[in-house]
Every structure is written in structure tokens, then in C-alpha cells.
Backbone as JSON Lines, residues from 0, in Angstrom:
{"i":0,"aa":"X","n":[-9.12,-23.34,-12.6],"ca":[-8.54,-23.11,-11.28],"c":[-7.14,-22.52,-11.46]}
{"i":1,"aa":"X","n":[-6.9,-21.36,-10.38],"ca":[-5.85,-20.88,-10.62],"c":[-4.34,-21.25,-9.77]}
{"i":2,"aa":"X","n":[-3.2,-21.3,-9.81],"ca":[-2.23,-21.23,-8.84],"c":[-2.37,-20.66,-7.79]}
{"i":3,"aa":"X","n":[-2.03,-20.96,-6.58],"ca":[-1.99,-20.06,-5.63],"c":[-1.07,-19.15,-5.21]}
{"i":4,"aa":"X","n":[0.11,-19.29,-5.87],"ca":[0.95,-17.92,-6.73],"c":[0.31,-16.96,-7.08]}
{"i":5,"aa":"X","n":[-0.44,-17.28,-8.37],"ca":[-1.23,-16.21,-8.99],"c":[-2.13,-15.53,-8.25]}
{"i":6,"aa":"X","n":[-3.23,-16.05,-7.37],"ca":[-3.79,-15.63,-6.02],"c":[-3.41,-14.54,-5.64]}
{"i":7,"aa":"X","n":[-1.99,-14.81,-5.1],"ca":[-0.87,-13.7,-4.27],"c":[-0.98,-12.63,-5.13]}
{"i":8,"aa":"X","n":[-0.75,-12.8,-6.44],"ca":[-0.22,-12.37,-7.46],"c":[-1.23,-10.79,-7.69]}
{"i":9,"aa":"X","n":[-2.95,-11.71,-7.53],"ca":[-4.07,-10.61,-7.47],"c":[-3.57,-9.43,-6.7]}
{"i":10,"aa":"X","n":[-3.15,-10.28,-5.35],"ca":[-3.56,-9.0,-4.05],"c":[-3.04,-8.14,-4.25]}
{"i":11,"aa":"X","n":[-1.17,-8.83,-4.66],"ca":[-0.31,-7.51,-4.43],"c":[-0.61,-6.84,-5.72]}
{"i":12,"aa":"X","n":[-0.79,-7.09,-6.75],"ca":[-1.39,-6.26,-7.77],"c":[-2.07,-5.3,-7.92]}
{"i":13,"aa":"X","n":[-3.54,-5.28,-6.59],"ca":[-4.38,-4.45,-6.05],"c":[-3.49,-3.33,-5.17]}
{"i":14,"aa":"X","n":[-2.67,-3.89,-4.54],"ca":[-1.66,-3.12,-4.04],"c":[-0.44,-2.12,-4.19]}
{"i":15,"aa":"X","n":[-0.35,-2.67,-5.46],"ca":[0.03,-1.87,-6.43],"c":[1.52,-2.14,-5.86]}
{"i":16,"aa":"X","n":[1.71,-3.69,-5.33],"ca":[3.17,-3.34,-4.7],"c":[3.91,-5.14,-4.97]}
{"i":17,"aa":"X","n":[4.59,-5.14,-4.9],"ca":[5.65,-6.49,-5.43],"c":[6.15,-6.9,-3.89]}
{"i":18,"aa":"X","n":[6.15,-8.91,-4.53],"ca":[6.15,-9.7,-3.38],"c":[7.28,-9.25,-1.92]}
{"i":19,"aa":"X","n":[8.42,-8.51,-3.17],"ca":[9.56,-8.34,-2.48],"c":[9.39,-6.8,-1.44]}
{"i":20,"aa":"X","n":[8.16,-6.14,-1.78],"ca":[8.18,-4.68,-0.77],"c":[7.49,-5.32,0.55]}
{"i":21,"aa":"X","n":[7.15,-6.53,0.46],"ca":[6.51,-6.84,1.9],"c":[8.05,-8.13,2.75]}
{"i":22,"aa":"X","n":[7.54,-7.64,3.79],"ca":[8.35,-8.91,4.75],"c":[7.96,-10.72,3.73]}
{"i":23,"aa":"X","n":[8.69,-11.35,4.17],"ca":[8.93,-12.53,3.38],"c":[6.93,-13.48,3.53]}
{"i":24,"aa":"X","n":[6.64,-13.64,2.21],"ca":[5.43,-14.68,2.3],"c":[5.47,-15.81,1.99]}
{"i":25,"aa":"X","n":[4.87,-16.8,2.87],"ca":[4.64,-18.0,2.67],"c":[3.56,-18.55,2.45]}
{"i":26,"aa":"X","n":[3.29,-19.58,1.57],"ca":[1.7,-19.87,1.41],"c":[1.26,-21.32,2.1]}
{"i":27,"aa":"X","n":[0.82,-21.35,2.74],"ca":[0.6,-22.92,3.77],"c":[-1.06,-23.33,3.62]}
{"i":28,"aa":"X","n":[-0.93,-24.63,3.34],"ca":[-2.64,-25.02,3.17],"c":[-3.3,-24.61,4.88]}
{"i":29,"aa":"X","n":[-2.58,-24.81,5.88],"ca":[-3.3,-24.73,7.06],"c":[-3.02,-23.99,7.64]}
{"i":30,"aa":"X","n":[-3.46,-22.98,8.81],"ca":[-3.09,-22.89,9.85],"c":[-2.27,-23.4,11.13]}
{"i":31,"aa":"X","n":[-1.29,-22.93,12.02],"ca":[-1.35,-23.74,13.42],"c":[-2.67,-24.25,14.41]}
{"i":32,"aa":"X","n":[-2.1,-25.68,14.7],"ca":[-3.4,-26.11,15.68],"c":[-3.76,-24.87,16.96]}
{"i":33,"aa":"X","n":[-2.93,-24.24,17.38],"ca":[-3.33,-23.26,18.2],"c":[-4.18,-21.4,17.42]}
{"i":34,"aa":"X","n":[-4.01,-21.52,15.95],"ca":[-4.44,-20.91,15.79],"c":[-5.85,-20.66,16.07]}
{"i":35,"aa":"X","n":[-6.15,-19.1,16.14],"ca":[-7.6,-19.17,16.17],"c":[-8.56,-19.44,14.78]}
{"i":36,"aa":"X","n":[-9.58,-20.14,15.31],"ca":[-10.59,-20.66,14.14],"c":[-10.74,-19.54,13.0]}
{"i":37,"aa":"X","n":[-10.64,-19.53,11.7],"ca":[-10.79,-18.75,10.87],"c":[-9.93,-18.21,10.35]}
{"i":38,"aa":"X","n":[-8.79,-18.05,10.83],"ca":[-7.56,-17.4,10.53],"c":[-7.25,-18.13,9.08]}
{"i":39,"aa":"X","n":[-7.27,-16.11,8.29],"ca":[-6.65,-16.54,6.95],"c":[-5.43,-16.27,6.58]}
{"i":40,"aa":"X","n":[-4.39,-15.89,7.59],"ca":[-3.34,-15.11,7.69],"c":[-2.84,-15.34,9.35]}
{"i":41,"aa":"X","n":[-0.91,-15.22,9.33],"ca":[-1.06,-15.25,10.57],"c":[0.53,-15.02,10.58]}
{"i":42,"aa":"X","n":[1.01,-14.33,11.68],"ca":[2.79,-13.73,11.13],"c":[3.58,-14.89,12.27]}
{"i":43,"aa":"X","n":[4.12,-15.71,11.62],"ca":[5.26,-16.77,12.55],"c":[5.75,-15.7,13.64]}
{"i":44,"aa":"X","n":[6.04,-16.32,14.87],"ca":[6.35,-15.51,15.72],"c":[7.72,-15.65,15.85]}
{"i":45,"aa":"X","n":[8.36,-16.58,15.25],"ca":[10.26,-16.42,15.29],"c":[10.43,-15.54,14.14]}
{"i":46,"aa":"X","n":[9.88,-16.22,12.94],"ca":[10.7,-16.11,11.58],"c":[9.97,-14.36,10.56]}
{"i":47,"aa":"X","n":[9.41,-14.47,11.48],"ca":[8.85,-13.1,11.15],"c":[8.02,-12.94,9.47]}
{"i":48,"aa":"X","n":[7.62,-13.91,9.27],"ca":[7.14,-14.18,7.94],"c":[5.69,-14.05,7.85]}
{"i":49,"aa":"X","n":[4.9,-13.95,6.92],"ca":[3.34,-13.53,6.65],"c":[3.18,-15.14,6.08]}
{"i":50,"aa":"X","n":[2.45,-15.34,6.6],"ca":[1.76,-17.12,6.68],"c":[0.32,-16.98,6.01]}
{"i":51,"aa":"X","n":[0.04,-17.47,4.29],"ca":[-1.12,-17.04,4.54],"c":[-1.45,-18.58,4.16]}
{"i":52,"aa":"X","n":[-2.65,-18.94,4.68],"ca":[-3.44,-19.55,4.6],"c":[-3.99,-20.16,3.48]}
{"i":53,"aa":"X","n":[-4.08,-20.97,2.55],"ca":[-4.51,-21.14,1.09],"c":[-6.1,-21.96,1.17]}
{"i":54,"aa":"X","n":[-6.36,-22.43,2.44],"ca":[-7.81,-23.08,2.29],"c":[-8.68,-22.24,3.02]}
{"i":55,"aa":"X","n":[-8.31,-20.75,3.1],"ca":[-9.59,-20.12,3.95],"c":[-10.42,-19.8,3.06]}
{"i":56,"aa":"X","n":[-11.66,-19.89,3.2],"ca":[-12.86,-19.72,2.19],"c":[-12.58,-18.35,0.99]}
{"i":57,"aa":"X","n":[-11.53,-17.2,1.3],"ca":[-11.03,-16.24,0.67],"c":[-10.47,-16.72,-0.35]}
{"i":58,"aa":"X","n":[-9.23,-16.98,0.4],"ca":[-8.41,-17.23,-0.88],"c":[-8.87,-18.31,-1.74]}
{"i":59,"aa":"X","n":[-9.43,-19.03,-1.19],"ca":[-10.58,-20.48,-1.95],"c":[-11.12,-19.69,-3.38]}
{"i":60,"aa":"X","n":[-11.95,-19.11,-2.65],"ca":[-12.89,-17.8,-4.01],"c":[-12.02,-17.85,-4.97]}
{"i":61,"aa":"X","n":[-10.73,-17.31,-5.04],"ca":[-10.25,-16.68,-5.96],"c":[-9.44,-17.68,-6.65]}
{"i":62,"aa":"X","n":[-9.08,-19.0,-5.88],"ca":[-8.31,-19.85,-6.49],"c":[-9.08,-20.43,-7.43]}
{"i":63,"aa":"X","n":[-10.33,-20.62,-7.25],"ca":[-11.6,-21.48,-8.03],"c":[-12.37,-20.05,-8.77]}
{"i":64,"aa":"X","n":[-12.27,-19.08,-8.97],"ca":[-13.05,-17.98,-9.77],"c":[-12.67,-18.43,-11.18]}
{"i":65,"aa":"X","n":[-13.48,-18.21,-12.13],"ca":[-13.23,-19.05,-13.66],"c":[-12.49,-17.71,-14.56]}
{"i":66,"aa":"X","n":[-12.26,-16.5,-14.19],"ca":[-11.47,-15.64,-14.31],"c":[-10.6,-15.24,-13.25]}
{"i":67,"aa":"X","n":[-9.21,-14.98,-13.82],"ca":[-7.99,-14.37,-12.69],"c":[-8.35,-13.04,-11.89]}
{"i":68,"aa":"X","n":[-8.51,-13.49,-11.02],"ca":[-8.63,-12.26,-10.04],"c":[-10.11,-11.55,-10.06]}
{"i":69,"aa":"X","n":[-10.98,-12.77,-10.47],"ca":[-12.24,-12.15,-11.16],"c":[-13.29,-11.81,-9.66]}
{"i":70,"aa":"X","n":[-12.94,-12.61,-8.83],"ca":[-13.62,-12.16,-7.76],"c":[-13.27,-10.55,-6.89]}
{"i":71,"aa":"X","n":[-13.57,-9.78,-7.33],"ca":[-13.13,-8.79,-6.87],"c":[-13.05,-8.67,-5.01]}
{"i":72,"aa":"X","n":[-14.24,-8.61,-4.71],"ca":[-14.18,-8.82,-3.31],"c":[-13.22,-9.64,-2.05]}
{"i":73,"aa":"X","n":[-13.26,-10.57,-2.84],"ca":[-11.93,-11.95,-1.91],"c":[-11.05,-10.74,-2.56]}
{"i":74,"aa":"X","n":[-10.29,-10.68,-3.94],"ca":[-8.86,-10.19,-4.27],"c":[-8.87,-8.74,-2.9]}
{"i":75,"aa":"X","n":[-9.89,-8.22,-2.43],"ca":[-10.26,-6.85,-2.15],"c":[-9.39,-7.23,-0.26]}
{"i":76,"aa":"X","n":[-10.19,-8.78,0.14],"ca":[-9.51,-8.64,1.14],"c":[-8.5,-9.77,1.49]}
{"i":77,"aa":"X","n":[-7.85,-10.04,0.35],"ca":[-6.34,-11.08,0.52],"c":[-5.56,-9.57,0.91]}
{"i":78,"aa":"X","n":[-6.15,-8.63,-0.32],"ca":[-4.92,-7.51,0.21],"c":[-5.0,-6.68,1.17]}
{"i":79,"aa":"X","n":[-6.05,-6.69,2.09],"ca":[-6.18,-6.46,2.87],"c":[-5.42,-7.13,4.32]}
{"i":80,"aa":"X","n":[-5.83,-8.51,4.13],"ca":[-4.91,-9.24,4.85],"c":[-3.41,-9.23,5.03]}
{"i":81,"aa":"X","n":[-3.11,-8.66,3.71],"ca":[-1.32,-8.51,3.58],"c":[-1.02,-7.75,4.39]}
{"i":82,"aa":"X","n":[-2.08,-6.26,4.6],"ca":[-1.66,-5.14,5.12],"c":[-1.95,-5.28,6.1]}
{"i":83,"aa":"X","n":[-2.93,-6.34,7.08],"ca":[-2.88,-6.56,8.33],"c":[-1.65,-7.17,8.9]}
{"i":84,"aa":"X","n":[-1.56,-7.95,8.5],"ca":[0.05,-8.87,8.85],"c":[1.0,-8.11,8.64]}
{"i":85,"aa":"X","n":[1.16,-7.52,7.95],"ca":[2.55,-6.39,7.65],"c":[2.6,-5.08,9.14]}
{"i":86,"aa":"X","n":[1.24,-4.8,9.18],"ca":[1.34,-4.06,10.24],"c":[2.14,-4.5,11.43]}
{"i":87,"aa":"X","n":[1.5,-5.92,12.1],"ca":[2.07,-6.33,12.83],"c":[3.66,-6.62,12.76]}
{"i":88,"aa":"X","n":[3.99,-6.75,11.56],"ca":[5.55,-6.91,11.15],"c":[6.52,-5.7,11.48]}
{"i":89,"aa":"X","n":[6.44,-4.78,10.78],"ca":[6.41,-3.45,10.72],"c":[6.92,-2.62,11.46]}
{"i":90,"aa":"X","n":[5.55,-2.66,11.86],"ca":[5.35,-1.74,13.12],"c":[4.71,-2.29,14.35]}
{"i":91,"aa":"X","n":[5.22,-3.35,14.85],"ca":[4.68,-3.77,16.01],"c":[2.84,-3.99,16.56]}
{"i":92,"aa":"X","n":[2.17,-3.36,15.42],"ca":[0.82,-3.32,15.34],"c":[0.25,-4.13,16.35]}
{"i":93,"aa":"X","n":[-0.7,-3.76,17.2],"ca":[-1.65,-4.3,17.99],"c":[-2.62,-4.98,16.86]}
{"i":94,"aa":"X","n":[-3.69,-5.92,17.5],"ca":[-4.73,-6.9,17.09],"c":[-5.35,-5.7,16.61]}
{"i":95,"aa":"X","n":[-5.53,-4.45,17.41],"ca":[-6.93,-3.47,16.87],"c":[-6.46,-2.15,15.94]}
{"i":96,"aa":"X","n":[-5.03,-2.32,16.17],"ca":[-4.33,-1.37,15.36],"c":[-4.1,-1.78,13.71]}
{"i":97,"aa":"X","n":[-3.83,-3.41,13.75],"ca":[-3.98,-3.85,12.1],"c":[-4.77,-3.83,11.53]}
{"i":98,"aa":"X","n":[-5.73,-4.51,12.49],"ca":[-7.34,-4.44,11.8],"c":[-7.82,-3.29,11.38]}
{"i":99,"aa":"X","n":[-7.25,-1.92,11.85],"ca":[-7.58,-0.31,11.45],"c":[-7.12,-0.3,10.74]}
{"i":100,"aa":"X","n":[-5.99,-0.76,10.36],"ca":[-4.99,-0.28,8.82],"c":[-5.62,-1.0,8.28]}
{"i":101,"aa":"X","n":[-6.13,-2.52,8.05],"ca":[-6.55,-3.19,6.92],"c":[-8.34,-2.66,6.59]}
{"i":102,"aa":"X","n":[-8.77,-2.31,7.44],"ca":[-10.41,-1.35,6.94],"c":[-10.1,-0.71,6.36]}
{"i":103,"aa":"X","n":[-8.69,0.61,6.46],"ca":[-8.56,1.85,5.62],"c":[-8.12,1.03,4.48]}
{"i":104,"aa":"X","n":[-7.63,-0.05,4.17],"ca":[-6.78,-0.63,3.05],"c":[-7.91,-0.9,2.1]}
{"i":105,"aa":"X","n":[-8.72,-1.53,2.79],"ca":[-10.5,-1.66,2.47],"c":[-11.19,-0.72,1.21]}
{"i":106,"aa":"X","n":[-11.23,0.51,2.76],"ca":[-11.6,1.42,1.79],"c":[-11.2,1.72,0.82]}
{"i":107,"aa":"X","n":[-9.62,2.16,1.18],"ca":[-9.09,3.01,-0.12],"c":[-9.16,1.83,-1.63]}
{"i":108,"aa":"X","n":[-9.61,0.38,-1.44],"ca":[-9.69,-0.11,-2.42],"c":[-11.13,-0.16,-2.9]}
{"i":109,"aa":"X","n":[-12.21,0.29,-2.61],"ca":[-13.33,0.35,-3.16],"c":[-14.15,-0.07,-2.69]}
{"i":110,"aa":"X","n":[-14.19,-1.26,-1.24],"ca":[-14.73,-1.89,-0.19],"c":[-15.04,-1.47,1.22]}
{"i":111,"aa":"X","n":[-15.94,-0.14,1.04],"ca":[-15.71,0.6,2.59],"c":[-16.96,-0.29,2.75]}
{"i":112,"aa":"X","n":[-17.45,0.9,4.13],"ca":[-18.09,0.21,5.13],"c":[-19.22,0.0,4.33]}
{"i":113,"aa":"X","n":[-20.05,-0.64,4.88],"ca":[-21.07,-1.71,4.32],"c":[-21.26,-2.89,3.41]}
{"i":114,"aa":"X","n":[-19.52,-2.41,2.82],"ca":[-19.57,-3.71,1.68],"c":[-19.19,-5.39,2.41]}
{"i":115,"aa":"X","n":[-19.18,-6.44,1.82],"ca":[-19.17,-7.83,2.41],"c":[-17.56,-7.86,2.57]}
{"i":116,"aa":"X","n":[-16.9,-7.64,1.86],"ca":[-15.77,-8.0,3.03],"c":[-15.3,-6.99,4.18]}
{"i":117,"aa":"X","n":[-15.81,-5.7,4.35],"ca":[-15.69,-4.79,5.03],"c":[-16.2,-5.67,6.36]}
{"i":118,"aa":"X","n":[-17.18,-5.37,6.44],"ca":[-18.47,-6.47,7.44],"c":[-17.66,-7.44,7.41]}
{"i":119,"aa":"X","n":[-17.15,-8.81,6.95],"ca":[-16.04,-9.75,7.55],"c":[-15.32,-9.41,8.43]}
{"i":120,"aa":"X","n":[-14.29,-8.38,8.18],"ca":[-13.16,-7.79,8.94],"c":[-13.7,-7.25,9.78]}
{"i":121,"aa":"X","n":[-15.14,-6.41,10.16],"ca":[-15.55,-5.76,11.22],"c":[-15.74,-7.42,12.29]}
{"i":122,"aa":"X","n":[-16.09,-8.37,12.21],"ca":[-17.07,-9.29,13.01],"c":[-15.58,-9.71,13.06]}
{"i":123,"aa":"X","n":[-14.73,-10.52,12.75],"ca":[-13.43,-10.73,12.82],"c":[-12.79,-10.24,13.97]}
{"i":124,"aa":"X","n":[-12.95,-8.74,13.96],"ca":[-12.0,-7.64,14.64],"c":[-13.0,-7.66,16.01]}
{"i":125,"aa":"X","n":[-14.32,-7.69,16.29],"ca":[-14.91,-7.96,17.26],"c":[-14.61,-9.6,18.11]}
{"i":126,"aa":"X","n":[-14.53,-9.89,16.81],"ca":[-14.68,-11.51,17.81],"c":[-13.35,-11.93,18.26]}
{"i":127,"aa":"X","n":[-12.07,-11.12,17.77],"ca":[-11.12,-11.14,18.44],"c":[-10.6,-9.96,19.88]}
{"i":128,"aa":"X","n":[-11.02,-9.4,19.53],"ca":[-11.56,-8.53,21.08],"c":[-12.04,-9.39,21.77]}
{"i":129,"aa":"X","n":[-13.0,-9.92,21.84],"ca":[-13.78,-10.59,22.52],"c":[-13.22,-11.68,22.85]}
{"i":130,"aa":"X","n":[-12.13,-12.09,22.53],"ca":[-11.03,-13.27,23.08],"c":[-10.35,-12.68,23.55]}
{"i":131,"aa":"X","n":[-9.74,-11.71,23.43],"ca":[-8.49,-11.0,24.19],"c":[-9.41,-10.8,25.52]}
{"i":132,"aa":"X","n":[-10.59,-10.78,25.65],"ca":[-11.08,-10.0,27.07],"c":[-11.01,-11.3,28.12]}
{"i":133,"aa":"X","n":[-10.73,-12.31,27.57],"ca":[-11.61,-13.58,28.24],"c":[-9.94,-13.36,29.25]}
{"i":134,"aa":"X","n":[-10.08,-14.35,30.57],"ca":[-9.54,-14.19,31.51],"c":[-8.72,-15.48,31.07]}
{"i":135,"aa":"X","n":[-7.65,-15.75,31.45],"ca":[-6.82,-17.04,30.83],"c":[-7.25,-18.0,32.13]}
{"i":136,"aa":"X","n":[-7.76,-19.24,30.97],"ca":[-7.96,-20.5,32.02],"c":[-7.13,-20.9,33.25]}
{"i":137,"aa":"X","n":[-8.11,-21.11,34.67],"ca":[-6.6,-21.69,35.57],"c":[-5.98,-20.21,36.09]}
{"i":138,"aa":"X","n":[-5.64,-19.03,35.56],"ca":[-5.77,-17.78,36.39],"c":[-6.42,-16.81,37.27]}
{"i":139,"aa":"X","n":[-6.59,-16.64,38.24],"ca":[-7.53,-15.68,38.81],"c":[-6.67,-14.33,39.5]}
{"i":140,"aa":"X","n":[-7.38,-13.36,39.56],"ca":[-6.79,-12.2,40.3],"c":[-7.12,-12.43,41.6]}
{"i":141,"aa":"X","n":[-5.92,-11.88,42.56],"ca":[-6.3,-11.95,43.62],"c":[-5.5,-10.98,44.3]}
{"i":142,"aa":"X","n":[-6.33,-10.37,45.0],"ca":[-5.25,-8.98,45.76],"c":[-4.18,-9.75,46.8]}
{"i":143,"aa":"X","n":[-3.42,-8.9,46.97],"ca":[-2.43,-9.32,47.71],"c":[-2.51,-9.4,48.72]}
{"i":144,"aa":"X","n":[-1.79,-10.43,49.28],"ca":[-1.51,-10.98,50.72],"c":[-0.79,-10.02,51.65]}
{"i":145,"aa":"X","n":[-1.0,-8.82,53.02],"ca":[-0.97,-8.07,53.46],"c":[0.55,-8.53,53.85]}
């Protein structure tokens, strides 16, 4: 079993880029209770920091792979994940705008479309659409009063 340093260590490696070219990372066993279910990554909304997750079934893979970084696929989308969260850092990135940068991040690493973590990030990126559409509990529209 590996550190979860070293983990990090894969992605940005794949990335070809050092801890210090991204906004500040932190590694947290959990999520927030308000997070949404699944979240392997997630950017603090004061501190502006990349929060990743250390028990999502991803980074799991790679912490428990019996070679460093041997799982190619998880290493394929931790760094993917970096580049989603960074977007939002960044550049203000929308939910559907990161998720576009982290598919191309995808690709350009050897994981386009059809491969298994490609397909993750696609059902991901749907099923968070599909929350953004929902109407917030306790709100209703209502035209205005003449």
C-alpha cells in the first residue's frame, strides 16, 4: 500500500506538472456532509483549495495497487480530477465547462471516449446536470402579482 502523497504524486506526474503549478491541495479522507454523493474532489469555497478526497473508490485503486501508479486508469482520472477542480479555480469554470476540460485531459492522456474512466466522467457529468435541473425544495415560480 502506497502513501497518499505518492497517489498525488502519480497524477501530477501524468501531468507532467508539480504540486506547486496548481492552486494549493489538500488531501481529506472525506468529503462535506453536503457534498454530493460520489464526489472525489471538491474546491473549498472560501479557501480556494482543491480538496481531494482519499476514500473515493479512485484514489482507493491506486493507494492499494501492488505497483506505484500501476493502475493506469484511476492514475488517468485523479489527473483528470486535478484539471477539473483547477478549472473551476482558475477560471471560474462552470460544472459543464470543467467536466469538458477534464474529458480533453482524458483524452490527451490515452483515455478517450469509450474507455472506463472516460464513461465515469461522462455519467458523473450527466448526473450532475441532472441535479442542477431539479427545482430547489420549498421554491416555486410564480408570475407576478399585477
Amino acid at each position: 500500500m502506497w502513501t497518499a502523497e505518492a497517489v498525488l504524486v502519480c497524477a501530477l506526474d501524468l501531468l507532467g506538472r508539480s504540486e506547486r503549478s496548481f492552486p494549493p491541495i489538500e488531501l481529506v479522507r472525506t468529503a462535506p456532509v453536503e457534498a454530493s454523493a460520489g464526489v472525489e474532489a471538491y474546491v473549498g469555497p472560501r479557501d480556494q483549495k482543491i480538496y481531494i478526497v482519499t476514500s473515493s473508490p479512485t484514489f482507493q485503486r491506486l493507494l492499494r495497487h501492488p505497483n506505484r501508479c500501476g493502475d493506469s486508469d484511476a492514475a488517468r482520472k485523479l489527473a483528470s480530477v486535478l484539471i477539473h477542480e483547477e478549472a473551476h479555480i482558475r477560471r471560474g469554470a462552470t460544472e459543464k465547462a470543467a467536466y469538458q476540460a477534464q474529458l480533453v485531459m482524458l483524452t490527451a492522456l490515452g483515455a478517450g471516449v469509450g474507455s472506463p474512466p472516460y464513461m465515469e466522467v461522462i455519467r458523473a457529468m450527466q448526473h450532475t446536470a441532472k441535479q442542477q435541473q431539479r427545482p430547489t425544495a420549498g421554491l416555486m415560480a410564480r408570475a407576478p402579482v399585477p
